[in-house]
C-alpha positions as CSV (number, residue, x, y, z in Angstrom):
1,X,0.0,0.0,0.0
2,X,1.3,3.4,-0.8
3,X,1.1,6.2,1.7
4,X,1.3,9.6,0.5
5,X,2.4,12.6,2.5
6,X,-0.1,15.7,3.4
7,X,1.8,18.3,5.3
8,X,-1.2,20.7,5.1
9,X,-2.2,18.7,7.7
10,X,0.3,19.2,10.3
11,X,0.4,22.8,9.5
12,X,-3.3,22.9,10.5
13,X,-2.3,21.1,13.7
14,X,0.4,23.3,14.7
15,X,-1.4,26.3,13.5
16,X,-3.7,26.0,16.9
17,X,-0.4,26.3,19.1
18,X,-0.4,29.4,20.0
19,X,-2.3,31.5,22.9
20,X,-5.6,30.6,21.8
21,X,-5.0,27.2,22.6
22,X,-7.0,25.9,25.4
23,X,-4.7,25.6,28.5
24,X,-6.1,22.4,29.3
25,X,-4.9,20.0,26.5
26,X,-7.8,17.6,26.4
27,X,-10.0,20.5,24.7
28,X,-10.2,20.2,21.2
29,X,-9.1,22.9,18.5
30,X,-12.8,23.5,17.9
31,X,-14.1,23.6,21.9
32,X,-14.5,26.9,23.4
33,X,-14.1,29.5,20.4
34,X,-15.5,32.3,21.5
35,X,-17.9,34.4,19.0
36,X,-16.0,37.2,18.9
37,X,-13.8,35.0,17.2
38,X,-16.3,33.7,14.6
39,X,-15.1,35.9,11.5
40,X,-11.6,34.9,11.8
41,X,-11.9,31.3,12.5
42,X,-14.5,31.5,9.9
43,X,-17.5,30.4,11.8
44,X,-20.5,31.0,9.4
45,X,-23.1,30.0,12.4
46,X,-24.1,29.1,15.6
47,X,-27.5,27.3,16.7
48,X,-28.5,25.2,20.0
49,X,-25.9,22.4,20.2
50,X,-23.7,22.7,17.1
51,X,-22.2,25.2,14.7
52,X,-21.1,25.7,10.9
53,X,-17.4,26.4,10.3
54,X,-15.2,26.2,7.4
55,X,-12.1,24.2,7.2
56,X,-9.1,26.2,7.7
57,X,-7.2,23.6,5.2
58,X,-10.0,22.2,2.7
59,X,-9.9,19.8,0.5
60,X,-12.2,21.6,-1.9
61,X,-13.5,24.7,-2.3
62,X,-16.1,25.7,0.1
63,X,-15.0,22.4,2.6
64,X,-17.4,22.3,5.7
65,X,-17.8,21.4,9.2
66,X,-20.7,20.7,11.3
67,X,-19.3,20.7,14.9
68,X,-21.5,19.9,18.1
69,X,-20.4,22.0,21.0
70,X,-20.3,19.0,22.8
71,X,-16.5,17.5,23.1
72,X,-17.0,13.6,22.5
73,X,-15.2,11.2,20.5
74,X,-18.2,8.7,20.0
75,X,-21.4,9.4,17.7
76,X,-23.2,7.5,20.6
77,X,-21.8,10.4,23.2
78,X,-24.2,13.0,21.2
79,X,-28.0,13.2,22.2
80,X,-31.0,13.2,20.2
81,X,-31.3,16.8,19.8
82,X,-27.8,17.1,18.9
83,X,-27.7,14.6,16.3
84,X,-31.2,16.2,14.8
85,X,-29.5,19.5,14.9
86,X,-26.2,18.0,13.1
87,X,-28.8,17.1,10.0
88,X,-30.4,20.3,10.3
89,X,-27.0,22.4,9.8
90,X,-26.1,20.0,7.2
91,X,-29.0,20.6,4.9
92,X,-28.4,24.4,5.8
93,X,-24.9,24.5,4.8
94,X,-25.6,22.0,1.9
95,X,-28.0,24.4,0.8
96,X,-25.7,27.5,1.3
97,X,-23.0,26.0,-0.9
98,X,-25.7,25.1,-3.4
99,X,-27.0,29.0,-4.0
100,X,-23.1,30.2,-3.8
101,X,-20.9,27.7,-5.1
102,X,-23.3,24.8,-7.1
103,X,-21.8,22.0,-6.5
104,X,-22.1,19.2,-8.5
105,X,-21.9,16.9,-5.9
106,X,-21.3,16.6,-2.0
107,X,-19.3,14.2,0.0
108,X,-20.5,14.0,3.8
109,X,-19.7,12.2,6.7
110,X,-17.6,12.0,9.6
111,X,-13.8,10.4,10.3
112,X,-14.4,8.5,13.8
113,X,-10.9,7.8,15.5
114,X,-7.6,8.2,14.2
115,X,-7.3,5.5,12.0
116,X,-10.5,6.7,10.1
117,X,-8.5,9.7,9.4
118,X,-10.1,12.0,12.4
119,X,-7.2,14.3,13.1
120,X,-8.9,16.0,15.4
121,X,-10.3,12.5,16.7
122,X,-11.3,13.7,20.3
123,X,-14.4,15.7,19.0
124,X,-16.5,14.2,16.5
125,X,-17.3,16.6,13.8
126,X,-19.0,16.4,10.1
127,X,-17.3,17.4,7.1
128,X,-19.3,18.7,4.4
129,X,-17.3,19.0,1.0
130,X,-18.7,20.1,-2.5
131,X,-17.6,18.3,-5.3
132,X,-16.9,18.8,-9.0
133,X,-16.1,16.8,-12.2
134,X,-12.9,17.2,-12.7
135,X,-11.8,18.9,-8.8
136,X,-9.4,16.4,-8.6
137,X,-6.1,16.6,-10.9
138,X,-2.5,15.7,-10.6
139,X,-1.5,19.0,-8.8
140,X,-1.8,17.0,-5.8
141,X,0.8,14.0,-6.7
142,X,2.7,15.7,-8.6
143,X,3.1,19.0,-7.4
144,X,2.1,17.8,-3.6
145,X,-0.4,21.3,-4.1
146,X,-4.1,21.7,-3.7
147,X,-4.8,24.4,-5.5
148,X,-8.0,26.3,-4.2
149,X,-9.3,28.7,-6.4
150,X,-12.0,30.9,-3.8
151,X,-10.9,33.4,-1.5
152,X,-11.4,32.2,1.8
153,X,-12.6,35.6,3.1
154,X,-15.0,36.4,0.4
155,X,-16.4,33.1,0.5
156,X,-17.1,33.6,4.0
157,X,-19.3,36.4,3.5
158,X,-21.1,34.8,0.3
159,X,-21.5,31.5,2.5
160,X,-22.7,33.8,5.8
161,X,-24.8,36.0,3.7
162,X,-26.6,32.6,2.0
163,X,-27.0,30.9,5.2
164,X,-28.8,34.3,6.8
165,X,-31.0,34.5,3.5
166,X,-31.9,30.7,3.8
167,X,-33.1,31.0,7.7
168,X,-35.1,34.3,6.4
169,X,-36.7,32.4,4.3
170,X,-37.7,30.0,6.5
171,X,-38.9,31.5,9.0
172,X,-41.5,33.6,6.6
């Protein structure tokens, strides 16, 4: 089997070393951010129990998270209004990337443990990921580069300003 190297990876690991950290090292990167903090770690919105951020290191345009508040490792640690509120956000954000991205596809699921390729594998969290024909290439293998082609920042906004129009419209 071969193995191939991601450093983006470990960057986005060591990127959280730094006085934002929690003190306490069994809190996980996404634990505790406070929301004066959303714009800058890109977190597009909060409900009940979970909230929408985007990945700091996608692996496509427009890359997702759903993210309960609550820190467990185990699908079975969440309760039932959690996990109703993790499908919720889902089809929210799913939507959102729909009205400013269109996808033509969208992968969805969660990495549970390490092995399963959770690197943050203490808090169980749901990636969201829009797909096109074509999105993957030989940039990666051969160039060992992902090349992104949206502004982070300016999707932010177009993905916050969707996600405000789409709970508008739902609550009308």
């Amino acid at each position: 089997m071969q193995r191939m190297y991601s450093p983006w990876r470990e960057t986005y690991m060591q990127s959280f070393k730094d006085e934002k950290t929690p003190t306490d090292p069994s809190r996980s990167v996404f634990a505790d951010i406070p929301p004066e903090e959303d714009e800058e770690r890109f977190v597009l919105h909060r409900a009940e129990h979970c909230f929408i951020i985007m990945n700091l290191y996608p692996y496509n345009c427009g890359h997702l998270m759903v993210i309960p508040y609550l820190q467990t490792a185990e699908f079975s640690g969440l309760d039932a209004a959690t996990k109703l509120e993790v499908m919720e956000l889902t089809d929210l954000a799913i939507k959102a990337l729909e009205r400013t991205l269109r996808p033509q596809g969208i992968n969805f699921g969660a990495n549970l443990g390490r092995v399963a390729g959770g690197s943050v594998d203490t808090h169980i969290h749901f990636h969201i990921v829009p797909r096109w024909e074509g999105d993957t290439n030989f940039m990666p293998v051969l160039a060992d580069a992902k090349v992104l082609s949206n502004d982070m920042h300016a999707l932010y906004r177009n993905l916050k300003q969707a996600i405000g129009d789409l709970l508008e419209e739902s609550a009308d």
